[in-house]
Every structure is written in structure tokens, then in C-alpha cells.
N, C-alpha and C positions, 0 to 999 in steps of 0.2 A: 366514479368511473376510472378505471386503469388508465395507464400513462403507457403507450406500446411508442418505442424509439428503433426505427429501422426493424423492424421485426419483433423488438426484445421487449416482453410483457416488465414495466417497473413492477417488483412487489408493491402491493396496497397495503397488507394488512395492518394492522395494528404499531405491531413491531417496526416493518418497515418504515412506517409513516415516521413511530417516532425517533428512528435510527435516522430518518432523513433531517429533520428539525434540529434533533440534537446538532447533527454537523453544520446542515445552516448555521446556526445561531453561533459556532463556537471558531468555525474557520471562515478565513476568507474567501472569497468568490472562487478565486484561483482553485484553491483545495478541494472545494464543493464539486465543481466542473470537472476536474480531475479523476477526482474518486468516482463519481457517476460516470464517467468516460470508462474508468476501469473496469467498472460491474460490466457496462456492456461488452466493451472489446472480449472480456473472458467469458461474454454467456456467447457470443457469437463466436468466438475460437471455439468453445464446450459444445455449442451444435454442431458445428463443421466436423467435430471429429468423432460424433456418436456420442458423445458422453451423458451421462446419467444424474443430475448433480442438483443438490436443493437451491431455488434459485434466491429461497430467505437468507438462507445463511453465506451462498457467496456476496447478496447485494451489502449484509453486515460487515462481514470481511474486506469489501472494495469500499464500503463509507467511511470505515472508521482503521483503515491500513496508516492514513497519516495523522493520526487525534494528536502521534505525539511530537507533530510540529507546532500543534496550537501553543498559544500562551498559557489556556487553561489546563492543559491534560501533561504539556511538556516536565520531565524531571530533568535531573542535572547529576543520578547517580545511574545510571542506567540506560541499556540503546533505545534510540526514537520509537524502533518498529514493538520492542518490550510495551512500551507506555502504551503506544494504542490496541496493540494483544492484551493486555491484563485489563483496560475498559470496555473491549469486546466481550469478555469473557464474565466482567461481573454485569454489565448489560444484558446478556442473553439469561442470565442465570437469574436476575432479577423478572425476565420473562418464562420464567419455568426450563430453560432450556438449557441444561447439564451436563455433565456426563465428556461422552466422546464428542458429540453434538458441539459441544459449545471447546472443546479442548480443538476439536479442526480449523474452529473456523481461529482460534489465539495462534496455532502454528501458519494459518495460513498466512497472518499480520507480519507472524516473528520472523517468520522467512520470504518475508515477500522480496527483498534486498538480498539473496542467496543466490545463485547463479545455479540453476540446473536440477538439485535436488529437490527441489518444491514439483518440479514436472514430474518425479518419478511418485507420487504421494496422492491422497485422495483428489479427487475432481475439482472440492472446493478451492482446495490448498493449490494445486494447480494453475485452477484458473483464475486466481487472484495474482496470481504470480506472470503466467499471460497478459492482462492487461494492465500492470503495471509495464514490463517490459516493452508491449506497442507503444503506451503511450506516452512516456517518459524516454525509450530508449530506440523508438522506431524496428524492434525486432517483432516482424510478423507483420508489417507491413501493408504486405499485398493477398497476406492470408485473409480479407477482408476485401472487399466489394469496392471498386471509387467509389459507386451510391450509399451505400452504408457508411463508408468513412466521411461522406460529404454530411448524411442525416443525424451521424450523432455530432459531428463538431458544430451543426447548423445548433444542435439542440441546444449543446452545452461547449460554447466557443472558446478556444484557444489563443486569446491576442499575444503575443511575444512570449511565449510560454516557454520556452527553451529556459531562455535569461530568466523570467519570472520564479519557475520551478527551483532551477539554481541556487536562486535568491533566497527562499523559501525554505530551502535545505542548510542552506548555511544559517539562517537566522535561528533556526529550530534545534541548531548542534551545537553550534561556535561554543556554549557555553559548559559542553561536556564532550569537549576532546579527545578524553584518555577511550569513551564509548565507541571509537573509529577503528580501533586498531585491527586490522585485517578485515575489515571490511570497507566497502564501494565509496561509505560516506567520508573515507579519510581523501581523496578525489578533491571532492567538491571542497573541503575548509584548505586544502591547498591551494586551490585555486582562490578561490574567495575571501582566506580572512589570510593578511598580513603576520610574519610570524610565524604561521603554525610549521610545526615540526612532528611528522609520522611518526609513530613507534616501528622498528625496524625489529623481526622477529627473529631476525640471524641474532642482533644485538641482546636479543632477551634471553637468550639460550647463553650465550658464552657470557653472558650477565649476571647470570642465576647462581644461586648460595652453594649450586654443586662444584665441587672442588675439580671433576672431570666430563 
């Protein structure tokens, strides 16, 4: 029997199921809750605004948006949101599912950390990107129900999540630094890890092997 969370039908199938397991097994609780948090808030931003959107392949997109903070899926040559887009992508493809089909839902991971351009893009890619932003970054809010915001934290609860997330972020990077540069996650290992020093992109232009 389906799992319905404030409205929003969980995918069962197959895939789902084992899209869920996998994450089980490979993140922490934090992560799990998270990413289930995401699928919903973006299928609930996705109905509010008419949209039209496979609900398989955004639930894959919102499970496996952070594989590459785990310890199993994390590299150290490349960005976090990369690692978990190129395991969604041979995941789905391992499930017969190819194509543009499976390349939306990789751009929907790779950009889930982009500011603004993911909203202008397919529905999936969108709304993975919506509910990472509610529920990491508090934008969007009140586009959401109190009862709805109460049923899914009820489902899949948030204790110190702020600081936890954080946490989370910096343990999953600290160790590929140079992968921050203009982007959000260079923030967080400021704040967090001792040392680090930003790449400054004025400095890499007047840096660079051009003479002028």
C-alpha cells in the first residue's frame, strides 16, 4: 500500500522502493529525512503552481540530490552535487531509463545548489531545486500550508537541523576544497573548517598565463 504524506502520493514502484533503500542504507537519518522532505516540498510547490511533472523521477532526483555527501558515493576530484547526478543517472539507466529522461533528472542534482536557473528548466529540474531551497534555506516558506509543513516534519522530523545540515556539508567537502570555487558550498567550509581560504575570481583573471 502507498505511503500518502500531506497529500503527496510516495512513489511505490519498484524503482522507487529501491531508490529509497539504497539511501537508507548509505546516508544518515539526517540525509534520508532531508531528501524525503525535498521530494515533498517540490511535489507540493509542483501542484500549487499547475505543473505537470513525473513524480518517479523527481522522487529519484530529491533521494539521491546529496549521495555525494555519503562516505560511499563522496569523491575528492569533483562537486558534491556531480557525484550524486552521475549515480542518479547510472541508477535510472540500470532501470531501463535513458535518454533525456534520465539526463533531467542528473541536471536536476547538478544544479540543485544554483540560484535561479534550475526554476527557469523542466519541472523536475525545478522542483528539486524548490525543495531543496524550503528546506535548507527557508525560501518558500509560507508557499506551503502550517498543516502541511506540520505533516511532513511530523513524518520525517528535523531535530537541530540548521547546525546538523551544516555539519553535513562541511564533512562531505572539507576534503575537496578547490570543488567550491563560485559556488554556495565555499560559505559553509568558511565557516566551518579552520584555514580554508576561497578562491577569489578577480585574482584568477589577473592570475592567468595572459600577458593582458
Amino acid at each position: 500500500m502507498s505511503e500518502t504524506i500531506a497529500g503527496i502520493r510516495i512513489p511505490d514502484s519498484a524503482l522507487a522502493k529501491e531508490a529509497t533503500e539504497l539511501v537508507r542504507d548509505v546516508a544518515a537519518p539526517l540525509l534520508f529525512d532531508h531528501s524525503r522532505r525535498v521530494f515533498l516540498w517540490g511535489s507540493l510547490r509542483g501542484r500549487d503552481q499547475g505543473l505537470t511533472f513525473d513524480p518517479e523521477l523527481l522522487y529519484v532526483g530529491a533521494m539521491f540530490h546529496d549521495l555525494g555527501l555519503t562516505e560511499r558515493f563522496r569523491r575528492t576530484d569533483q562537486r558534491f552535487e556531480i557525484d550524486g547526478a552521475d549515480e542518479a543517472r547510472r541508477f535510472l539507466q540500470g532501470h531501463g531509463i535513458t535518454g533525456e529522461r534520465a539526463d533531467r533528472v542528473w541536471t536536476a542534482i547538478a544544479l540543485h545548489t544554483t540560484p535561479e536557473i534550475p526554476l527557469h528548466m523542466a519541472p523536475e529540474i525545478a522542483l528539486v531545486t524548490r525543495g531543496v531551497e524550503l528546506d535548507v534555506l527557508g525560501i518558500g516558506y509560507d508557499a506551503v500550508t502550517d498543516e502541511e509543513r506540520a505533516t511532513v516534519v511530523a513524518a520525517h522530523p528535523r531535530p537541530d537541523f540548521k547546525n546538523r545540515i551544516l555539519a553535513a556539508f562541511a564533512e562531505g567537502i572539507k576534503d575537496r576544497p578547490q570543488t567550491t570555487f563560485g559556488n554556495v558550498k565555499a560559505d559553509v567550509l568558511a565557516h566551518c573548517v579552520p584555514g580554508f581560504e576561497r578562491g577569489d575570481f578577480v585574482e584568477v583573471i589577473k592570475g592567468s598565463d595572459w600577458p593582458e
